[in-house]
FITI-722523 format. One record per residue (C-alpha): x, y, z; residue number from 0; residue in one letter. Coordinates in Angstrom, 1 decimal. Example, Ala and Ser with C-alpha at 12.3 -4.5 7.8 and 13.67 -1.06 7.14 Angstrom:
<rs>
- 12.3_-4.5_7.8_0_A
- 13.7_-1.1_7.1_1_S
</rs>
This chain:
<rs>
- 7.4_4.4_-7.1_0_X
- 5.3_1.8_-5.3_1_X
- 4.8_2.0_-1.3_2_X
- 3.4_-1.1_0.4_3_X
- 1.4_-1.3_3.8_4_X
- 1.0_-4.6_5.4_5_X
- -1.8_-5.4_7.7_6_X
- -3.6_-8.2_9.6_7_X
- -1.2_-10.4_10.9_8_X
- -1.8_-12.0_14.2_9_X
- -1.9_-15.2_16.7_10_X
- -4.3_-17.5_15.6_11_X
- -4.6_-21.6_16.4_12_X
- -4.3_-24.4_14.0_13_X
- -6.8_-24.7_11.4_14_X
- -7.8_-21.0_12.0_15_X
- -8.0_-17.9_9.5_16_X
- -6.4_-14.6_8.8_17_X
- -6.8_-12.3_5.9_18_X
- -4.1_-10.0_5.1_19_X
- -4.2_-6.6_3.5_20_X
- -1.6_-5.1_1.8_21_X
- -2.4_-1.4_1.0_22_X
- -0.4_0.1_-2.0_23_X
- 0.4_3.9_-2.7_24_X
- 0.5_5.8_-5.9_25_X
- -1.4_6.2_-9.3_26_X
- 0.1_2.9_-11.3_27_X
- -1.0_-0.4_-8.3_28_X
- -3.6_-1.4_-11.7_29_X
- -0.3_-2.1_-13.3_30_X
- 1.6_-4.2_-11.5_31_X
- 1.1_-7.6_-10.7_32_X
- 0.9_-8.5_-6.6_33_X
- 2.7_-11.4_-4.9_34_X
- 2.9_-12.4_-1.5_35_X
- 5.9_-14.4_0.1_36_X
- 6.9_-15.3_3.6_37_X
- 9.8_-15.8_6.0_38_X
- 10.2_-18.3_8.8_39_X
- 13.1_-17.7_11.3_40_X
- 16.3_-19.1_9.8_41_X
- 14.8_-19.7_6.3_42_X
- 14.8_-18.2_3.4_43_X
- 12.1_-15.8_1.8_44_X
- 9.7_-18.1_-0.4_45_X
- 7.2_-17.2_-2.5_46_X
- 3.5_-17.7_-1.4_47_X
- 1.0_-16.8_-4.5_48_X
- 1.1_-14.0_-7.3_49_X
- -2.0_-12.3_-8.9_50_X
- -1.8_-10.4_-12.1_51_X
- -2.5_-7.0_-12.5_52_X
- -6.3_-7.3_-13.4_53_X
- -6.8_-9.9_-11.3_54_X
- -7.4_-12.6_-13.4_55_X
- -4.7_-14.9_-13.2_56_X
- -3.6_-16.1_-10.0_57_X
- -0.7_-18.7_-8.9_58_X
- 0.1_-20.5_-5.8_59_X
- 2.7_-22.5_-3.9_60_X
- 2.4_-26.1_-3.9_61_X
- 2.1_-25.7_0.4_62_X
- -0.5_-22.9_0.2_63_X
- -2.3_-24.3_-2.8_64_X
- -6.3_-25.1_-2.0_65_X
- -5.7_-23.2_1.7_66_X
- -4.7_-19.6_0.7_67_X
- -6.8_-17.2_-1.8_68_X
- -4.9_-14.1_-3.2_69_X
- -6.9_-11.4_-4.5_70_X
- -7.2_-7.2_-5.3_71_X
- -9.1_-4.6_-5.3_72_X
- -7.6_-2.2_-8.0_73_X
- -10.4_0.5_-6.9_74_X
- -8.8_0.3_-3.1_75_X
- -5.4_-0.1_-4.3_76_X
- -4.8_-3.2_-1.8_77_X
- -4.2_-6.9_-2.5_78_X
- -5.6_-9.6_-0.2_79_X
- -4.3_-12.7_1.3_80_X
- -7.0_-14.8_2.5_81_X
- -5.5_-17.8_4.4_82_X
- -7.7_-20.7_5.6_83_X
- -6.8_-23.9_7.7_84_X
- -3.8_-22.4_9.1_85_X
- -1.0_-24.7_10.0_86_X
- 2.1_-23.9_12.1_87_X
- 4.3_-24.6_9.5_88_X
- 2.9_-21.0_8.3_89_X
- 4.2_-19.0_10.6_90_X
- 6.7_-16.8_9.2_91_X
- 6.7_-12.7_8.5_92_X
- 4.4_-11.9_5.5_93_X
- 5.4_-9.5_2.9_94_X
- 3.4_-8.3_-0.3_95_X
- 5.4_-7.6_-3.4_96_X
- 4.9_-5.5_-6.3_97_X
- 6.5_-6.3_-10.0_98_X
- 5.9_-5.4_-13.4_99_X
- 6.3_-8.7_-14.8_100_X
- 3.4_-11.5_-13.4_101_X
- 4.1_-14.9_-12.1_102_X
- 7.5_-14.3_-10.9_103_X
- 8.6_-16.7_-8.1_104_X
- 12.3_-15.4_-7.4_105_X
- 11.9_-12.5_-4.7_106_X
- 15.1_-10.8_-6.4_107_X
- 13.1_-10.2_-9.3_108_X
- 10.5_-7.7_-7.4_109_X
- 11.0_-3.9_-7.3_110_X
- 8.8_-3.1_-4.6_111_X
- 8.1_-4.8_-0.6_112_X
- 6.7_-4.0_2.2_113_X
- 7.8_-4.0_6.0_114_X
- 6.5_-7.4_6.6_115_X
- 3.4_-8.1_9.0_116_X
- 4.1_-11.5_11.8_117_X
- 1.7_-14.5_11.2_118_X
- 1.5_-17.0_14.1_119_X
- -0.2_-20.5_14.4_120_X
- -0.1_-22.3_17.4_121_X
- -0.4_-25.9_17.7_122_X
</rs>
C-alpha cells in the first residue's frame, strides 16, 4: 500500500515556475516507478512525465517536453515536478502516480494517486 501527498501548487503568471512535491508513504516508494498527470476542467486526465524507480529513465509529454523536469529522491521518499515557463494551457489539478510497471501512459493502469494539488497560470 502506497499513500501519496501532493504539494506546491499555486498561482503563478505565464512563463513562471513551480515545483511540486509529491511525498509517498511506506517501505517499498524505491520500487515503484512515479508519474505525474494533470486535469483541466472538462478534460480528461492526461499523462504529464514518468520516472522509473531508480531514477534513471525518465519520459515526457510532447506539451511538457523541454519545460518540465521530473525527478526523486528515493532517500525522502518524494518525487518532484519541476515546471518551468509556465503557460496557461497548464493549468489543470496535478496528481502524482505510483505503478509497478515504468513508462505507462494510460492512468487506468496505476494503482496508487494522490488527492491532486491546483496549478494556475495566468495570462
Amino acid at each position: 500500500q502506497v499513500q501519496l501527498v501532493e504539494s506546491g501548487g499555486g498561482l503563478v503568471q505565464a512563463g513562471g515556475s513551480l515545483r511540486l512535491s509529491c511525498a509517498a508513504s511506506g517501505r517499498t516508494f524505491s520500487s515503484y516507478a512515479m508519474a505525474w498527470f494533470r486535469q483541466a476542467p472538462g478534460k480528461e486526465r492526461a499523462f504529464v512525465a514518468v520516472i522509473d524507480s531508480s531514477g534513471g529513465g525518465t519520459y515526457y509529454a510532447d506539451s511538457v517536453k523541454g519545460r518540465f523536469t521530473i525527478s526523486r529522491d528515493n532517500a525522502k521518499n518524494t518525487v518532484y515536478l519541476q515546471m518551468n515557463s509556465l503557460e496557461p494551457e497548464d493549468t489543470a489539478v496535478y496528481y502524482c502516480a505510483a505503478d509497478r510497471v515504468y513508462a505507462r501512459i494510460v492512468p487506468g493502469r496505476y494503482d496508487y494517486w494522490g488527492q491532486g494539488t491546483q496549478v494556475t497560470v495566468s495570462s
